[in-house]
C-alpha positions as CSV (number, residue, x, y, z in Angstrom):
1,X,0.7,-14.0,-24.5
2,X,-2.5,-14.7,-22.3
3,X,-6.3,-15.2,-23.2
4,X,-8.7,-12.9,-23.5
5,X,-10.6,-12.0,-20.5
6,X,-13.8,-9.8,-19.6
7,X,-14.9,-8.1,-17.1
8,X,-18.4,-8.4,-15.6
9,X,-20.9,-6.0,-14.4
10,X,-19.8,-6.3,-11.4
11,X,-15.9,-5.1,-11.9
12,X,-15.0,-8.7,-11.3
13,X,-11.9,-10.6,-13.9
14,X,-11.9,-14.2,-14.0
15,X,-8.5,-15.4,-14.2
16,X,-8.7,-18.7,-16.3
17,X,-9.1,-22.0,-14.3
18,X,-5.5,-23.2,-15.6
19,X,-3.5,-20.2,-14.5
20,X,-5.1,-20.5,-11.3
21,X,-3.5,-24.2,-11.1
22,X,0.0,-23.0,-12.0
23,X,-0.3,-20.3,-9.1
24,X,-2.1,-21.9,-6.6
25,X,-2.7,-18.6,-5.2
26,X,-5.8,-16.8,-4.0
27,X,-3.7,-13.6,-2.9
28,X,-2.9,-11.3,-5.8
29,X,-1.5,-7.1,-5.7
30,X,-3.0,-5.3,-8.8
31,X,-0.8,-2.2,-10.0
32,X,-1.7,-0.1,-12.6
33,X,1.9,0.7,-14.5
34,X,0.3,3.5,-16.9
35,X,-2.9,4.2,-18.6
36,X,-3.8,0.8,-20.4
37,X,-1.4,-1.4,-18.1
38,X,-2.6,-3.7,-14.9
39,X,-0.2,-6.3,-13.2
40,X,-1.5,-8.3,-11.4
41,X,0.8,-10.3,-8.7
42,X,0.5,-13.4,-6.8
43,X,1.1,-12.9,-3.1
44,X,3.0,-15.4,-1.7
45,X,3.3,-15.3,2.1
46,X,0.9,-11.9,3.3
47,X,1.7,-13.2,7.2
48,X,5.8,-12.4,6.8
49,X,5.1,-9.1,5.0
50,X,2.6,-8.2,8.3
51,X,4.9,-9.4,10.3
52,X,7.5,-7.5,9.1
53,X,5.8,-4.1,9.4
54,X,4.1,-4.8,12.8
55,X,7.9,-5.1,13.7
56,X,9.0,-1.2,12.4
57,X,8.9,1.1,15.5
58,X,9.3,4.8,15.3
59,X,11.4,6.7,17.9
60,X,11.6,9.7,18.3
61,X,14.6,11.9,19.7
62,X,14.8,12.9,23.3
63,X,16.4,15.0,23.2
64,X,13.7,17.2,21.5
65,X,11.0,15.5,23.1
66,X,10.1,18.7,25.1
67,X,9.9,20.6,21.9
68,X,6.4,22.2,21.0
69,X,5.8,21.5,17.2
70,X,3.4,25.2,17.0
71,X,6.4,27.1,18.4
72,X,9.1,25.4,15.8
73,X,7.1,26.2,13.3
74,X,6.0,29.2,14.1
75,X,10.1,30.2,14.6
76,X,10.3,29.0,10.8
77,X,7.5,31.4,9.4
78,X,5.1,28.4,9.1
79,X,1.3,30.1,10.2
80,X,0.0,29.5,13.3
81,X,-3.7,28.7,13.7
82,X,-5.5,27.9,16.8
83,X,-8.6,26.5,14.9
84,X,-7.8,22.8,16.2
């Protein structure tokens, strides 16, 4: 198990000075797994990870690049408003 911690008044958790050693991280993801659960996460490398998505590109078909998005939908009974 781990110590005891509290939070201050300003939201803030001090993670205890020897954890800190054994990480050696100052990089961390917090999840909240259900209603009384946090994990907290040491990040290792944040550069590969940006990297990595910076690299996804989206492309589209084109074929169906000509296609207007109001008129699909409209052919598919979505509601066509011309507010925008």
């Amino acid at each position: 198990m781990g110590e005891t911690v509290k939070v201050d008044d300003r939201g803030r958790i001090l993670i205890p000075a020897e954890i800190r050693r054994k990480i050696g991280n100052k990089v961390f993801s917090v999840e909240m797994t259900d209603k009384d659960t946090i994990v907290l996460r040491a990040v290792k490398d944040r550069g590969a990870l940006a990297d990595r998505i910076k690299s996804i590109s989206l492309v589209g078909d084109p074929d169906r690049a000509y296609v207007d998005a109001a008129a699909v939908k409209d052919r598919y009974g979505g509601i066509r408003t011309d507010d925008n």
